[in-house]
N, C-alpha and C positions, 0 to 999 in steps of 0.2 A: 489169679494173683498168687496163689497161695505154691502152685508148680513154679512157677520163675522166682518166686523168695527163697524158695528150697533149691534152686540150679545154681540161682545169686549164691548165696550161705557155702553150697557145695563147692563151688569151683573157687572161690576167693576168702573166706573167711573160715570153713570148720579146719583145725590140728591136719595138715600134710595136704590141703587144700594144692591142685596143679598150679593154680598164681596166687597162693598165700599172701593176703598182708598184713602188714607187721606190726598188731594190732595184742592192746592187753587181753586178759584171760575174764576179766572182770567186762568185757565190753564185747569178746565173743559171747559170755552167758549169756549176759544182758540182751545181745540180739538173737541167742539161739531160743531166749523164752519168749521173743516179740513173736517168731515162726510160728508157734500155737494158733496163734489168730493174725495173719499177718494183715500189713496195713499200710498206708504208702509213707509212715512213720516208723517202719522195724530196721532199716538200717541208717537211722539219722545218728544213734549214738557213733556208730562205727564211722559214719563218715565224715562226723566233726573231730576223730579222733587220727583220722589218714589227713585228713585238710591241715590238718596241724602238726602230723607230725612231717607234712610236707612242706611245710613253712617254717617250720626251726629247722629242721634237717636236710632234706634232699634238694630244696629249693637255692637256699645257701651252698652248698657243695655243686651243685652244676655251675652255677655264676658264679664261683669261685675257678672251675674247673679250665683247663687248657681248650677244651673243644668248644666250650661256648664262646671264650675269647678269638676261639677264630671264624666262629660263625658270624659275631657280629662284626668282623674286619669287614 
């Protein structure tokens, strides 16, 4: 668990991460100290924080957006 917490962290969550998201500083610490001991709880803060900012933000802009109104023609 504790090698896939650290590839998880690595590739999407640590500063210049290859699919960074876009996520506060306070809520990367927050799961870079859950890493010490991970647990199938280290990235709930992080991803109560991407579900929501997918749901004010990017959620509304795609169904707002020109392509979705033609997908659903």
């Amino acid at each position: 668990m504790a090698e896939k917490a650290k590839k998880i962290y690595e590739e999407f969550i640590q500063t210049e991460a290859p699919k960074e998201v876009n996520i506060d500083h306070f809520t990367k610490a927050v799961t870079m100290k859950n890493l010490v001991e991970p647990s199938p709880t280290t990235f709930d803060m992080a991803q109560k924080r991407i579900f929501a900012l997918m749901e004010k933000d990017s959620l509304p802009r795609f169904v707002r957006s020109e392509f979705y109104h033609e997908l659903i023609k």
